[in-house]
C-alpha positions as CSV (number, residue, x, y, z in Angstrom):
1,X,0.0,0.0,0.0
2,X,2.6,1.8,1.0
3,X,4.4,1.9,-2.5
4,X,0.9,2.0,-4.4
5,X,0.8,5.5,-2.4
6,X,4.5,6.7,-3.7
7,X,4.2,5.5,-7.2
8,X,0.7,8.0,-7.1
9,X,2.0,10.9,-5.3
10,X,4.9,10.8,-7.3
11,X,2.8,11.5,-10.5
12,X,0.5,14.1,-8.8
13,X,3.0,16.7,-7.3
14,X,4.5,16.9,-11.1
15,X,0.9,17.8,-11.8
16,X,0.9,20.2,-9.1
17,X,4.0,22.2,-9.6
18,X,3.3,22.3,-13.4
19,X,-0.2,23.8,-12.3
20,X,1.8,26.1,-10.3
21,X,3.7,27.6,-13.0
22,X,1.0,27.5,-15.5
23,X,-0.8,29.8,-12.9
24,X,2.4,31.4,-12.3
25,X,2.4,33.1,-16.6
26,X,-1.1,33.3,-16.4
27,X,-0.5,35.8,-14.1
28,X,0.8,37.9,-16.6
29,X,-2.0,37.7,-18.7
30,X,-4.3,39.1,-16.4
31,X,-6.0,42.3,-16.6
32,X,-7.7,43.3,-13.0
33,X,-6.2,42.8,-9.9
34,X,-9.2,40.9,-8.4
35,X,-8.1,38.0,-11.2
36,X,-4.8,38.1,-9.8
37,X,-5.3,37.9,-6.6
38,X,-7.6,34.6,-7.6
39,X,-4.8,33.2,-9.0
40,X,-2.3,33.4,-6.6
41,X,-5.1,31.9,-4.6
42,X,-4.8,28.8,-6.2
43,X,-1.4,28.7,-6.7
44,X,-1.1,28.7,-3.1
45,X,-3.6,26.0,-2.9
46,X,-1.3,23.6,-5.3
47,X,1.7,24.8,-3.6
48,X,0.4,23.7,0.1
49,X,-1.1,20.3,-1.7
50,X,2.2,19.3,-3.3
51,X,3.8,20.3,0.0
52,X,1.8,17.7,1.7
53,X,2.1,14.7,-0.7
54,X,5.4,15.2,-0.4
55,X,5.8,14.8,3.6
56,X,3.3,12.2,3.5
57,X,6.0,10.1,1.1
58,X,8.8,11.7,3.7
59,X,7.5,10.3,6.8
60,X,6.4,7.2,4.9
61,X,9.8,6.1,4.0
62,X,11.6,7.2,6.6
63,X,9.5,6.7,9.5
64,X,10.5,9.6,11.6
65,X,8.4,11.6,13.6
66,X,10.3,14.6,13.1
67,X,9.2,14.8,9.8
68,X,5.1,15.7,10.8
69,X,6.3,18.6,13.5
70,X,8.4,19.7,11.0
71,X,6.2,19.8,8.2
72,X,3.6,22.1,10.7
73,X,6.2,24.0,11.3
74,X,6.7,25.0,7.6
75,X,3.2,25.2,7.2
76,X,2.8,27.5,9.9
77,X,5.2,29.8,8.6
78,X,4.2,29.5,5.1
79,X,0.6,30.8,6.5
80,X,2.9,34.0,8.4
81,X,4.9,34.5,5.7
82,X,2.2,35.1,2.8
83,X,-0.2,36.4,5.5
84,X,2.0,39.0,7.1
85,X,2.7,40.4,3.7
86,X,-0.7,40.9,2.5
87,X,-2.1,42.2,5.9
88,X,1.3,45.3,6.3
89,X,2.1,45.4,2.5
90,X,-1.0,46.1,0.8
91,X,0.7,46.6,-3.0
92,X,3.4,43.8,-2.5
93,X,3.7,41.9,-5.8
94,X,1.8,38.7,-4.7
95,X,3.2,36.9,-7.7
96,X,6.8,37.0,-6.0
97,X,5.5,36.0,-2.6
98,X,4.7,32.7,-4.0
99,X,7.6,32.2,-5.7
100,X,9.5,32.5,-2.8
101,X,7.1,30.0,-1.0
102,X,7.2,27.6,-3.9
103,X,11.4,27.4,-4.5
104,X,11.6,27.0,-0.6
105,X,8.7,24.5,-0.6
106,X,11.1,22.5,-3.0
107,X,14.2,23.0,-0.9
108,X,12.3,21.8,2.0
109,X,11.3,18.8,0.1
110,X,14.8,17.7,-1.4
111,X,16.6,18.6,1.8
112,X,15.2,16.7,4.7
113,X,16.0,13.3,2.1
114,X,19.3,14.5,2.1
115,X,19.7,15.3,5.5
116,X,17.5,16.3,8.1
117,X,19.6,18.0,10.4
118,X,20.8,20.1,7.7
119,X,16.9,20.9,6.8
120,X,16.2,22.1,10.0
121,X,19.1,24.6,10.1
122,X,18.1,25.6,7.0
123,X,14.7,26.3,8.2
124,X,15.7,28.2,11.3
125,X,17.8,30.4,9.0
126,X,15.0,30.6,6.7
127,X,12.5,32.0,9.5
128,X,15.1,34.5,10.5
129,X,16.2,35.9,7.4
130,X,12.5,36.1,6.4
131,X,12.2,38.0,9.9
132,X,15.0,40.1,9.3
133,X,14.2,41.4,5.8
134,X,10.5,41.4,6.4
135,X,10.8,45.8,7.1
136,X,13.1,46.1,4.0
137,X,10.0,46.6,1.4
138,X,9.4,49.8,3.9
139,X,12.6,50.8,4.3
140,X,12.8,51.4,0.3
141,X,9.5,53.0,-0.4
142,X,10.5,55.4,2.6
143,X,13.9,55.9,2.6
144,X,14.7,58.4,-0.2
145,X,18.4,58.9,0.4
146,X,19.1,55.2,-0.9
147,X,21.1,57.3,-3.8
148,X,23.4,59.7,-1.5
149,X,25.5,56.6,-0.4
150,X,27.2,55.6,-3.9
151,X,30.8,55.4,-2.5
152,X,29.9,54.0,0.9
153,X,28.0,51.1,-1.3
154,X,30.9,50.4,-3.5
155,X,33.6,51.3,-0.8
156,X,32.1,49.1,1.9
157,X,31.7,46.0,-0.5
158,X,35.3,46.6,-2.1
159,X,36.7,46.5,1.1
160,X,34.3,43.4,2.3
161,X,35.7,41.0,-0.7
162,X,39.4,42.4,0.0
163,X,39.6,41.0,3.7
164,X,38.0,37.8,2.4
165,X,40.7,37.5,-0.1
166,X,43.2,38.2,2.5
167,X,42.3,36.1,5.4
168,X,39.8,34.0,4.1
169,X,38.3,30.6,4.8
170,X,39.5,28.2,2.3
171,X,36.8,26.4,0.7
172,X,37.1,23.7,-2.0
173,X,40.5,25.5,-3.4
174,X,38.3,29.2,-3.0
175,X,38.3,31.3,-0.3
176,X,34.9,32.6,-0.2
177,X,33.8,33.0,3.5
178,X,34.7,34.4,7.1
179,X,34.2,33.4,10.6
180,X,33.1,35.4,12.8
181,X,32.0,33.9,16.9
182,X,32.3,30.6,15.2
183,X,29.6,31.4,12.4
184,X,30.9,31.5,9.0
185,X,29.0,33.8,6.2
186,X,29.7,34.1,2.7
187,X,30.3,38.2,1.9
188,X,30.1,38.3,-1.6
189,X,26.3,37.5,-1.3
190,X,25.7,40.7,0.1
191,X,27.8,42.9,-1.7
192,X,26.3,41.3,-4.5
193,X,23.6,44.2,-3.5
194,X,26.0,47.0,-2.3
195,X,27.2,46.5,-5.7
196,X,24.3,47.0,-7.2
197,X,23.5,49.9,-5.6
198,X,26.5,51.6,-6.4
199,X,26.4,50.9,-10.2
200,X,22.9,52.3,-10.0
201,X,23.9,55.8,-8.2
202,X,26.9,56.0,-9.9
203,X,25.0,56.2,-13.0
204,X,22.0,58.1,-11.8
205,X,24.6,60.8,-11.4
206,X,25.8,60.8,-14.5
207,X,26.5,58.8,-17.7
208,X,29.1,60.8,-19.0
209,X,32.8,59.1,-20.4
210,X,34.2,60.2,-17.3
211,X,31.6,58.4,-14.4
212,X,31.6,55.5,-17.0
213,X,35.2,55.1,-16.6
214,X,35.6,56.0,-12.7
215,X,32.4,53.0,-12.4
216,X,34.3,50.6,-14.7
217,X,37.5,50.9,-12.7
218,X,35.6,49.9,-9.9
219,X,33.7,47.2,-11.0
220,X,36.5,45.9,-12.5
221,X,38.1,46.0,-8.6
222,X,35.1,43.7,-7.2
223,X,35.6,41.3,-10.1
224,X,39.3,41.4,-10.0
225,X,38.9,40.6,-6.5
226,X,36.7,37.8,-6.8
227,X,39.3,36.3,-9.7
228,X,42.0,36.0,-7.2
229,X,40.1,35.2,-4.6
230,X,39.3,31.9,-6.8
231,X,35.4,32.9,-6.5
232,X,35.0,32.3,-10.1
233,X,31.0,32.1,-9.9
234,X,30.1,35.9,-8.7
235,X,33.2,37.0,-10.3
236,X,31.2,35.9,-13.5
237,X,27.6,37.4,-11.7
238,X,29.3,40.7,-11.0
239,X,30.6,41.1,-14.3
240,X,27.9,40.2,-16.6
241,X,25.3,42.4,-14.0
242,X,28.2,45.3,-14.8
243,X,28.1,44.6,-18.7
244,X,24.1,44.7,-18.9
245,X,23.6,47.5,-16.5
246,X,26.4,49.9,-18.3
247,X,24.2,49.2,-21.6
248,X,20.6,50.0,-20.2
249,X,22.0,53.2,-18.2
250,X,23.8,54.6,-21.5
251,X,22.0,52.9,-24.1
252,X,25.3,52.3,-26.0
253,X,26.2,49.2,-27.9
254,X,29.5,49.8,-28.1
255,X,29.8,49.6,-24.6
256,X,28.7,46.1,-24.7
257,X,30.5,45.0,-27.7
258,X,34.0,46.0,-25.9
259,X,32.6,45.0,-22.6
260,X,32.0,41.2,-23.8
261,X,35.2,41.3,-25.9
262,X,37.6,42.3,-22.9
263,X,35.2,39.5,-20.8
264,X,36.5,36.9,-23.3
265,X,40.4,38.4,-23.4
266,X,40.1,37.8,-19.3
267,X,38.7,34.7,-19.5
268,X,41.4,33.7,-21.7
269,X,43.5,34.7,-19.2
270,X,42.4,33.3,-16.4
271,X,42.6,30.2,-18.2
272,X,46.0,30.3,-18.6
273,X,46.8,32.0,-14.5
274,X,44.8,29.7,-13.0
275,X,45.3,25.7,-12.8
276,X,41.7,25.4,-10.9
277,X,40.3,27.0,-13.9
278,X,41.6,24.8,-16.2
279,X,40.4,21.9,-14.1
280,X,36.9,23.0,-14.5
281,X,37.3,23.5,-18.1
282,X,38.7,19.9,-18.7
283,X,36.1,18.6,-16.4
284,X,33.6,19.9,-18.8
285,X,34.5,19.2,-22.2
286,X,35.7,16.1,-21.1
287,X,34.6,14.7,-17.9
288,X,34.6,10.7,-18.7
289,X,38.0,10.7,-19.0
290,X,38.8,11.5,-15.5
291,X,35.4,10.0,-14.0
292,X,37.5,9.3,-10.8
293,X,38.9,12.6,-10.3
294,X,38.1,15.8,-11.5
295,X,35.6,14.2,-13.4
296,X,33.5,13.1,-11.0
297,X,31.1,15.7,-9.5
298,X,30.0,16.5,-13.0
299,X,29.2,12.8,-14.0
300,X,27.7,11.9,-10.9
301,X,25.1,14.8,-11.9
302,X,24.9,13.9,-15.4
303,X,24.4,10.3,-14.0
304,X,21.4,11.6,-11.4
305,X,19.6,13.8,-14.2
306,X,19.4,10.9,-16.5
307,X,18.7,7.9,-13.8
308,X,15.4,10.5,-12.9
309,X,14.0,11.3,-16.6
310,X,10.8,12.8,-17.0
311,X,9.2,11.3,-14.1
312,X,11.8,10.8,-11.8
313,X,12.8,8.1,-9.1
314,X,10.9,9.0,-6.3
315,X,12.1,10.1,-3.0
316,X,14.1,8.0,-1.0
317,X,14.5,5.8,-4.5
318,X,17.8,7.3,-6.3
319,X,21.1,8.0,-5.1
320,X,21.9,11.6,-4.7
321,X,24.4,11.4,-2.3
322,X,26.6,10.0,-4.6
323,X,27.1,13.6,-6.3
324,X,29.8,15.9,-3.7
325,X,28.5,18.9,-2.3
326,X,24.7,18.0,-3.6
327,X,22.8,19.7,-1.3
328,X,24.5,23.0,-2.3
329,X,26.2,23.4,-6.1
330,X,24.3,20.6,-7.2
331,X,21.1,20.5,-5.6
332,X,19.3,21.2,-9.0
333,X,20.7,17.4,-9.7
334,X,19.0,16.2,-7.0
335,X,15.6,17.4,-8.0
336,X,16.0,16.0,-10.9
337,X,16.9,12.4,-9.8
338,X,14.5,11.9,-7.4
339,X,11.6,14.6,-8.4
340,X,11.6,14.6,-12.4
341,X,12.5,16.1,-15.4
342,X,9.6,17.7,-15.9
343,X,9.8,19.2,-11.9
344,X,13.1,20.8,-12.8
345,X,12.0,22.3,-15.9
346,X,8.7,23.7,-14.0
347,X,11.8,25.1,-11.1
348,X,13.5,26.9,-14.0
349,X,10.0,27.9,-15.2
350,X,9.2,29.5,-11.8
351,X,12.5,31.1,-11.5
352,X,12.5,32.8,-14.9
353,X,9.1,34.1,-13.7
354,X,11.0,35.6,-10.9
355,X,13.0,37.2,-13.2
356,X,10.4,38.5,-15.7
357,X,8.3,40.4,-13.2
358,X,11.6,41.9,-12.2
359,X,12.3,43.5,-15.4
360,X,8.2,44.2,-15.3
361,X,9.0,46.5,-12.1
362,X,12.8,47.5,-13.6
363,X,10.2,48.8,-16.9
364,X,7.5,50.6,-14.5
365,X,10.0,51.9,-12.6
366,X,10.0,56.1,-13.8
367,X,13.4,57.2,-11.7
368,X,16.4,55.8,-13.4
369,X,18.0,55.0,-9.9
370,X,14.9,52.6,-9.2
371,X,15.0,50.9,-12.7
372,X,18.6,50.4,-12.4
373,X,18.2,48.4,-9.0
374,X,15.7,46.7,-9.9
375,X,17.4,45.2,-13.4
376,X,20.9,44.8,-11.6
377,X,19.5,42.9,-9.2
378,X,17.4,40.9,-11.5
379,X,20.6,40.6,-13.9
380,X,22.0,38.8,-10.7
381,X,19.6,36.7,-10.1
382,X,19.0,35.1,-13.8
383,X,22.6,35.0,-14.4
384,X,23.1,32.7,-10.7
385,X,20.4,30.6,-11.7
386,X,21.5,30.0,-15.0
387,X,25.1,29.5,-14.0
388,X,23.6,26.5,-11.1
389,X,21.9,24.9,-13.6
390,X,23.6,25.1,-16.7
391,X,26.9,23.6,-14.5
392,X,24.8,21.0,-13.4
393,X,23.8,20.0,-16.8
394,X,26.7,20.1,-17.7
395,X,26.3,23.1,-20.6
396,X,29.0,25.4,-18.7
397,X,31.3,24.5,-16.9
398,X,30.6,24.6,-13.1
399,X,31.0,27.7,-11.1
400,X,30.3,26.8,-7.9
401,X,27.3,28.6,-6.9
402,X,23.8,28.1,-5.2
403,X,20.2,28.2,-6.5
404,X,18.7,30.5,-4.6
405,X,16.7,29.5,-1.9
406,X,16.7,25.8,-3.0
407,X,20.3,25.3,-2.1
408,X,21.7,24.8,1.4
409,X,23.2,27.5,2.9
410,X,22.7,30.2,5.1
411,X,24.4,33.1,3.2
412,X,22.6,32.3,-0.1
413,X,19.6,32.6,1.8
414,X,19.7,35.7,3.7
415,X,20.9,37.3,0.3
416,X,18.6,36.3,-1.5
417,X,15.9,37.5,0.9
418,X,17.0,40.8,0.7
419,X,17.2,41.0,-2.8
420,X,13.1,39.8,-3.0
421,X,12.7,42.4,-0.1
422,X,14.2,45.3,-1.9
423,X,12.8,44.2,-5.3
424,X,9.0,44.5,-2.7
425,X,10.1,47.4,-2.0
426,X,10.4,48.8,-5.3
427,X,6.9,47.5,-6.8
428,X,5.1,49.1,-3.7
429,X,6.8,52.1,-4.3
430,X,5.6,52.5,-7.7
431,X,1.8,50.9,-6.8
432,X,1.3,53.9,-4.0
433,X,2.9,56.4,-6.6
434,X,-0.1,55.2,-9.4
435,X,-2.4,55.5,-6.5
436,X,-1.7,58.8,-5.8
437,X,-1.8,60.1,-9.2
């Protein structure tokens, strides 16, 4: 019975989340905000279904208690989450909200089957970051000195990346983190929004030859930075977020022309510098032959994504632990294996919804300091997805970073709450301004 029940389930949350994103670009589509709201409605509905079936398969196979007090513990704060938001943020893009709800209802899923200790971390950081950057969407909308800070924004992160570089925590070959009372945090995720900010004032000042140059210089700092710091992954976000940004503020081409040719020249470079880059590179064009070594994380993935198919194993069924460092770099090949094909297409699906209603609100936006946040930040955020997933599929090669708020780990998280919250922050500010007029 207990299989009949698995073999079912398994078949009925791929139903559910591809509802869910169906819902999630019909959105789009709608014209009054009563419609809207109705379909958020039901995507919540799936979402909270598919949540269930899933920790009804959880507990079933692994017969832990833990499982059902933790499941009404995400439940409850699913409720509080989406709740507190609708009650104090009137305008808040409800679209986003359960996004948010639906890529952490899919790291809750995939986690706890990896390991449940590490779940519940996550959740506990989860619940406090969600705490934490819960005021930011009034913070932006009433804060309107946001722009007077440009060199304290790209001052602050400069120096942030420089001390990691320095002293460090070694990681993998990279040194990407420091340890502070025994807690260690990943910087760049943060200044991955400094950054952003700065770029955006810089050029709300001005987009004359000269600021263009001064911003380049220091753009070029962060991702210089990152390159020695072995950080190869935001070095890459940093950069391309710099390329597109430049273009939108100025409207140049030529600007990105020599922008992606002196990318290439670098990367051509690095090559050559750096032996951990050429690892990388020979793991990807030709991982098989060193299937042992440097080989191995990437076939191990390949491996999972194609054991799962379409359908996928089922939980508890394939072997995900088999792939190093799953449950952060290569989480995305542990949904597949065990969730589906089709349930990681619908994940991308949601994400590049994410992104779309960011460029929506980077469009809307009328001041060019608030458009310019908003697309960085969006930039950020396609460009880290697409770098998880396409390493994991083997169609880059890996860069070591997380899918936001899928992955496992505390940093990632907390950033990418506060990029949500400030991209809130922005749609409410231009709802109450149509209001007003």
């Amino acid at each position: 019975m207990v299989n009949v029940i698995i073999e079912i389930s398994r078949y009925l949350m791929i139903l559910l989340i591809a509802v869910y994103t169906w819902l999630g670009f019909r959105w789009f589509r709608c014209q009054e905000e009563w419609q809207q709201n109705r379909t958020c409605l039901r995507q919540n509905a799936a979402m909270l279904i598919l949540h269930f079936l899933a920790y009804v398969i959880l507990y079933l196979k692994s017969e832990d208690e833990r499982m059902v007090l933790f499941y009404i513990a995400q439940v409850v704060f699913f409720l509080v989450y989406i709740g507190l938001y609708r009650l104090f943020y009137p305008y808040v893009s409800r679209i986003l909200v359960n996004h948010v709800c639906m890529l952490l209802t899919v790291g809750f899923i995939i986690l706890p089957r990896l390991s449940f200790d590490k779940a519940v971390r996550q959740f506990v950081i989860i619940v406090i970051s969600a705490l934490v950057t819960w005021v930011l969407p009034f913070v932006v909308k009433r804060f309107w000195q946001l722009a007077d800070f440009t060199w304290l924004y790209g001052g602050a992160g400069l120096a942030i990346l420089i001390v990691v570089w320095l002293i460090g925590n070694n990681s993998y070959g990279a040194q990407l983190s420091l340890s502070i009372g025994g807690i260690s945090f990943q910087p760049s995720e943060f200044v991955k929004i400094t950054y952003v900010f700065f770029l955006a004032a810089m050029f709300y000042s001005s987009t004359n030859f000269k600021t263009v140059a001064v911003t380049t210089a220091v753009a070029a700092a962060h991702v210089l930075v990152l390159v020695f710091s072995k950080d190869l992954g935001s070095a890459l976000i940093f950069f391309l977020t710099y390329l597109t940004v430049l273009f939108v503020a100025t409207s140049n081409p030529l600007y990105l022309v020599f922008g992606a040719a002196a990318g290439c020249a670098a990367s051509c470079l690095a090559y050559r510098m750096f032996t951990h880059v050429q690892t990388r590179v020979a793991a990807w064009l030709d991982p098989w032959s060193d299937i042992d070594n440097r080989g191995y994380q990437i076939t191990q993935s390949l491996f999972a994504i194609g054991t799962g198919g379409w359908f996928g194993m089922g939980l508890y069924q394939g072997m995900p632990y088999k792939i190093p460092v799953v449950e952060k770099d290569f989480i995305f090949a542990a949904v597949s294996e065990e969730l589906g094909g089709l349930f990681a297409v619908c994940v991308v699906l949601i994400c590049l919804g994410c992104f779309l209603q960011f460029m929506l609100i980077a469009s809307d936006m009328q001041a060019l300091f608030y458009k310019l946040i908003a697309f960085g930040l969006g930039m950020e955020y396609a460009v880290q997805v697409f770098l998880t997933v396409g390493g994991v599929t083997r169609f880059i090669p890996s860069t070591g970073v997380t899918l936001p708020f899928i992955s496992y780990g505390g940093s990632s998280i907390l950033g990418s709450f506060i990029l949500f919250g400030v991209i809130q922050g922005l749609c409410i500010l231009k709802k109450e301004d149509e209001e007003e007029e």
